[in-house]
C-alpha positions in Angstrom: -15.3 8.6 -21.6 -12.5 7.0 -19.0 -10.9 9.9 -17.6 -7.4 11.4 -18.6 -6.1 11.8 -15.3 -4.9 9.3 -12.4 -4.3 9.1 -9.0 -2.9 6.3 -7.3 -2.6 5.6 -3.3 -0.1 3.7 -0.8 -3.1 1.9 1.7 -1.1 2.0 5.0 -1.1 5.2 6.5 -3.1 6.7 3.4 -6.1 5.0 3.1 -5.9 2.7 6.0 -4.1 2.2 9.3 -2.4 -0.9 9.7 -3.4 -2.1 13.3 -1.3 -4.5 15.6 -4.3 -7.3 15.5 -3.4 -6.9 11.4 0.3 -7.0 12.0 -0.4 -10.3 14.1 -2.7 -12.3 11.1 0.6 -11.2 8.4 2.9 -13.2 11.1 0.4 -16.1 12.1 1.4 -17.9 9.4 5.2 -18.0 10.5 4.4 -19.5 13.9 1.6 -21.7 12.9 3.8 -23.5 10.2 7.2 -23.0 11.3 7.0 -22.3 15.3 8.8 -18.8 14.4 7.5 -16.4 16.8 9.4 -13.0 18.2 9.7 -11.7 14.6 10.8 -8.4 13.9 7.8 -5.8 13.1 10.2 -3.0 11.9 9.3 -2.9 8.1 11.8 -0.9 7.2 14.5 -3.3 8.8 14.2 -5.7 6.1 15.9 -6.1 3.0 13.1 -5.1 1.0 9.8 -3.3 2.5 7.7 -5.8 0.2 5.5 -8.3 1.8 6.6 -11.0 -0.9 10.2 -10.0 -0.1 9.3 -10.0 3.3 8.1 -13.7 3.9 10.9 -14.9 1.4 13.8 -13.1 4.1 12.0 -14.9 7.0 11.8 -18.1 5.6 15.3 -17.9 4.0 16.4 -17.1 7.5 14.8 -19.6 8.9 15.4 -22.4 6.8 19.2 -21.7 5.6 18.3 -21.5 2.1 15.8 -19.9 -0.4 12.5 -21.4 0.3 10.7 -23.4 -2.4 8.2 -21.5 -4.4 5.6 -24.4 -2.3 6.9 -23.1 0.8 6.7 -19.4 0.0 3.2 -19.8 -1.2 1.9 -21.8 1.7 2.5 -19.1 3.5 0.8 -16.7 1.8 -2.0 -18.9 1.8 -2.4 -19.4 5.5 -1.7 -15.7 5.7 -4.7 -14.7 3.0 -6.9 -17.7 4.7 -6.4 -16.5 8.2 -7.1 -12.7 7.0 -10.7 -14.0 5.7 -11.5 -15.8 8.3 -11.2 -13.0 10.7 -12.4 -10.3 8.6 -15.8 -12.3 8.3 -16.3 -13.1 11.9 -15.1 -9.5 12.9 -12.5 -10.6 15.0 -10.8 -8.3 12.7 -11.9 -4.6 11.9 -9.7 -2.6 9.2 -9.4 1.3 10.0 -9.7 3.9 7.2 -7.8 7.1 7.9 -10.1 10.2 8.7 -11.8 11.5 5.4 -10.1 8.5 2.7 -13.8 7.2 1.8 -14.6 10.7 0.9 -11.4 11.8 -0.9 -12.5 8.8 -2.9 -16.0 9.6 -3.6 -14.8 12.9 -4.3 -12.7 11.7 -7.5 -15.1 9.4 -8.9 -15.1 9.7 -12.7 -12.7 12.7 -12.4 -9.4 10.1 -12.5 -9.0 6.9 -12.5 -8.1 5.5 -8.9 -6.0 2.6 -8.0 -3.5 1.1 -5.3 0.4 1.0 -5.5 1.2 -0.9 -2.1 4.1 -3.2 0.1 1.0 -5.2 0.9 0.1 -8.8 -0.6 -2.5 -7.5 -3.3 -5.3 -10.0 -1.8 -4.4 -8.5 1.6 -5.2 -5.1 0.4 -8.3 -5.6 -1.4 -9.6 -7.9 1.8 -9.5 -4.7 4.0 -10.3 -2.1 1.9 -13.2 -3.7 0.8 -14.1 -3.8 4.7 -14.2 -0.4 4.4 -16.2 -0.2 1.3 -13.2 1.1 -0.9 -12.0 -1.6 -2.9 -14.4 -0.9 -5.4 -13.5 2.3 -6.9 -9.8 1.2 -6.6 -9.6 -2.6 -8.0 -9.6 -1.8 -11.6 -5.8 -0.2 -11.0 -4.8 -2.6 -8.2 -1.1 -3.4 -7.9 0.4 -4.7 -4.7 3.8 -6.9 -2.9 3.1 -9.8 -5.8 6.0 -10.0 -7.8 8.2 -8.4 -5.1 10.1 -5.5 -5.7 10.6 -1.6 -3.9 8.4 0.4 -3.9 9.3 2.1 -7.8 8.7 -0.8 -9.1 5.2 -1.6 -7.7 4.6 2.1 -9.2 6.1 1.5 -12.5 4.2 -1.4 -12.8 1.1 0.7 -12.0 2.3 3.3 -14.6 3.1 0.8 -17.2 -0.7 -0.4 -17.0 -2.1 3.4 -17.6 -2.2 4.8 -21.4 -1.1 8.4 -19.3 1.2 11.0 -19.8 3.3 11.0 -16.4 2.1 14.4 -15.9 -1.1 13.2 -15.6 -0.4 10.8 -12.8 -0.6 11.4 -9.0 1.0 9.1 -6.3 0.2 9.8 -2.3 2.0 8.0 0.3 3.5 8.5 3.1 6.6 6.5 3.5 10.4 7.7 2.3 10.4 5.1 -0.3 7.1 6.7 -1.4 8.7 9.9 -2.0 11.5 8.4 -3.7 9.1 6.2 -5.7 7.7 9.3 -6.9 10.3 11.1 -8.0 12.1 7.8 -9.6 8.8 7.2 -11.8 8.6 11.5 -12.5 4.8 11.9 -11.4 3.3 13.8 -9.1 4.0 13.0 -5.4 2.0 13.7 -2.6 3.4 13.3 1.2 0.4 12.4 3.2 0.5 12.2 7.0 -1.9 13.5 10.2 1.9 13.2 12.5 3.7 16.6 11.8 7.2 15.1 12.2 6.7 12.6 9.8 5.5 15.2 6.9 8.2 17.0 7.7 10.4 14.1 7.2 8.7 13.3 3.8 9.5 17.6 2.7 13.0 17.1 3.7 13.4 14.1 1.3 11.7 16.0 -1.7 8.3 16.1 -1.2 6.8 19.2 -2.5 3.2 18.9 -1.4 2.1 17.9 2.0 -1.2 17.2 3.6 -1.9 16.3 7.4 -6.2 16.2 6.2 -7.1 14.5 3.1 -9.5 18.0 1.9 -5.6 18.6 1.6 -5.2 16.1 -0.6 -8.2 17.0 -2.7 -7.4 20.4 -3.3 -3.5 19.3 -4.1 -5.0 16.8 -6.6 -7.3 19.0 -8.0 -4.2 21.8 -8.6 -1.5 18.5 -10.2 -4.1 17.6 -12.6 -6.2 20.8 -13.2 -9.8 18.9 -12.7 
């Protein structure tokens, strides 16, 4: 019987951290077919924190217009081309946050598990799977593709469940997380090892917090009574 209950994750700073030598294969494409270089790597400085959003401000920037839906996916291809590339020569190495792998295992056939994530969905996968997560999470895998905030990656990740909202956990660790919580009325779960930053996430509404992801557990376990 498929489980009643699910819990859905940001990746960057939940499950994984993003490392610079990750930042730099997202913005290889830009130089490599446009000569842009010196980009800005403040996330939250753009328009939209979306990657698809994302590559469409930098190109629209760049060229003085919207880009061509040709132009806006060559990027993405380079980008998702380059990623492989490294990822199988291990010139790149994905880091999972202290104790994610477990928190996984640990909800196996308790809830369903997924992704809600800023990140180009094929970026995602690519480096969880280098972790040996993807697995449990790609059958509820929802990422940057069709743009959008944050709420509305988890809406569409909502829409896809046959769930009561109740029933539904969301852990990130990002103020558009919180507020992509509370906008879709599920559970929310601030996650973060840096004590400043949870702080941050309680003072914007966050009502549990975790710095260690037995936190998490145990704060999953209490939302969903399993």
């Amino acid at each position: 019987m498929r489980p009643d209950a699910a819990v859905i994750f940001d990746v960057d700073g939940v499950l994984l951290d993003l490392t610079r030598p990750e930042e730099d294969a997202f913005f290889w494409p830009f130089a490599e077919l446009h000569g842009l270089t010196g980009l800005s790597r403040d996330w939250d400085g753009y328009r939209i924190r979306n990657d698809e959003d994302i590559i469409h401000e930098i190109l629209e920037g760049h060229f003085g217009r919207a880009p061509t839906p040709q132009e806006h996916r060559a990027v993405i291809d380079a980008y998702i081309g380059h990623l492989r590339g490294n990822l199988a020569l291990k010139r790149l190495k994905p880091e999972a946050i202290a104790g994610a792998a477990e928190l996984l295992a640990a909800l196996a056939g308790k809830a369903r598990l997924g992704i809600a994530t800023a990140n180009l969905l094929e970026a995602a996968s690519l480096r969880l799977a280098a972790c040996g997560m993807w697995d449990r999470l790609k059958d509820l895998g929802f990422g940057a593709n069709g743009g959008g905030a944050k709420r509305q990656i988890l809406a569409r990740a909502i829409t896809s469940l046959d769930l009561p909202r109740e029933r539904i956990v969301f852990i990130g660790d990002n103020l558009n997380d919180v507020e992509a919580g509370l906008a879709n009325k599920v559970h929310f779960i601030g996650f973060s090892a840096d004590p400043a930053k949870t702080r941050r996430l309680a003072a914007a509404g966050a009502e549990r917090i975790c710095i260690h992801h037995r936190d998490t557990l145990k704060h999953i376990e209490d939302a969903l009574n399993i």
